[in-house]
Structure formats: C-alpha cells, structure tokens
ZAMITOR-685971 format. One line per 5 residues: for each residue x, y, z of C-alpha. Coordinates in pm, whole numbers. Example, Ala and Ser with C-alpha at 12.3 -4.5 7.8 and 13.67 -1.06 7.14 Angstrom:
BEGIN
1230/-450/780  1367/-106/714
// end
This chain:
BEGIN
0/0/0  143/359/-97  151/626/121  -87/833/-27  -336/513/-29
-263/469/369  -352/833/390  -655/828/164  -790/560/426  -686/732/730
-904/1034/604  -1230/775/529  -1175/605/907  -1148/926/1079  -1410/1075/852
-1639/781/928  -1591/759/1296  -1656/1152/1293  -1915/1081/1153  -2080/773/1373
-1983/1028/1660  -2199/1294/1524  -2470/1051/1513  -2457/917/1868  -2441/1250/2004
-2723/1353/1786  -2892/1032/1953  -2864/1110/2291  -2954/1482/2256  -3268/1341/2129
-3330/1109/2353  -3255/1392/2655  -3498/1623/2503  -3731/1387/2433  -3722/1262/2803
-3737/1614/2950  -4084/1706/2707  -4210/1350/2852  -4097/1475/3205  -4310/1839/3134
-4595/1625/2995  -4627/1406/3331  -4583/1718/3546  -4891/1864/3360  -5078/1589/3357
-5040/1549/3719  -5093/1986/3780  -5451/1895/3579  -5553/1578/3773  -5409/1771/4135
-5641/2107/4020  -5935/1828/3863  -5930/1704/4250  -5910/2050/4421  -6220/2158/4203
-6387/1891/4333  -6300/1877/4651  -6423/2283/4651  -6785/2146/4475  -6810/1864/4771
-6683/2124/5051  -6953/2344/4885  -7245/2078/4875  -7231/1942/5224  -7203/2331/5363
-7491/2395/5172  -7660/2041/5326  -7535/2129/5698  -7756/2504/5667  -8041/2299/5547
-7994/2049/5773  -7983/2371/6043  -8273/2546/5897  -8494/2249/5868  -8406/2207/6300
-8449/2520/6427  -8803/2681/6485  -8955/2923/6243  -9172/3202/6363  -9314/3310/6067
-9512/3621/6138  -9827/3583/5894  -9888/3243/6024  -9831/3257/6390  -10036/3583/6425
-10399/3545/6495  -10660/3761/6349  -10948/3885/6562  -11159/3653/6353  -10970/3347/6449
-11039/3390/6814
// end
C-alpha cells in the first residue's frame, strides 16, 4: 500500500468515525430532550388531575355546607309572622 493510499484511508476512518460520533451525540440529545418534554408532559398531567381534584374537593366542601344550613334550617323553629299571628276573627 502507498503512502498516499494509507492516507486516503486514514481520512475515510477518521471521517467515518466523525461521523458515527456525530450521530450518537445527535442520539442522545434526542433522547434527553425527548425525556425532559415527557418529564413536562407528566408534570402537567399530574398539575390537571391535582387542580381536577381541588375543584372537586371545593364542589363537595360546597355541597355538604350547603346540606349542613339545610340540615340547620330544617331544625331550628320558624316564627313566621303571617302564620303565627292570629286575626281577631280566628279567636
């Protein structure tokens, strides 16, 4: 093998490796970002299901408040003026 053959290979290997370098860098910068959008995905996924359950938590909190004044109303005595007052008639 001449020189200049030696060095025309010695330019394809390094070119090559470059090459498969560039790749597997390019491969694992994809892979990163790809794992970090999945990451933000998750976390918003999870912020929607955490303010699904606070919204409904707020409804429920709201629904048995609303069921403890009935619940108050309905027990206490009502002195409702139009029925409890006797006309002149009545007695």
């Amino acid at each position: 093998m001449s020189p200049a053959e030696a060095g025309a290979t010695t330019v394809t290997v390094i070119c090559v490796a470059v090459i498969a370098a560039y790749r597997y860098l390019c491969w694992l910068l994809d892979r990163h970002i790809r794992q970090r959008r999945q990451e933000r995905l998750d976390l918003a996924a999870w912020q929607a299901r955490a303010a699904q359950a606070a919204r409904d938590a707020n409804a429920f909190r709201a629904a048995r408040d609303l069921a403890e004044c009935i619940a108050i109303w309905n027990r206490t005595p009502h002195d409702i003026p139009h029925q409890t007052r006797r006309t002149e008639e009545d007695q």
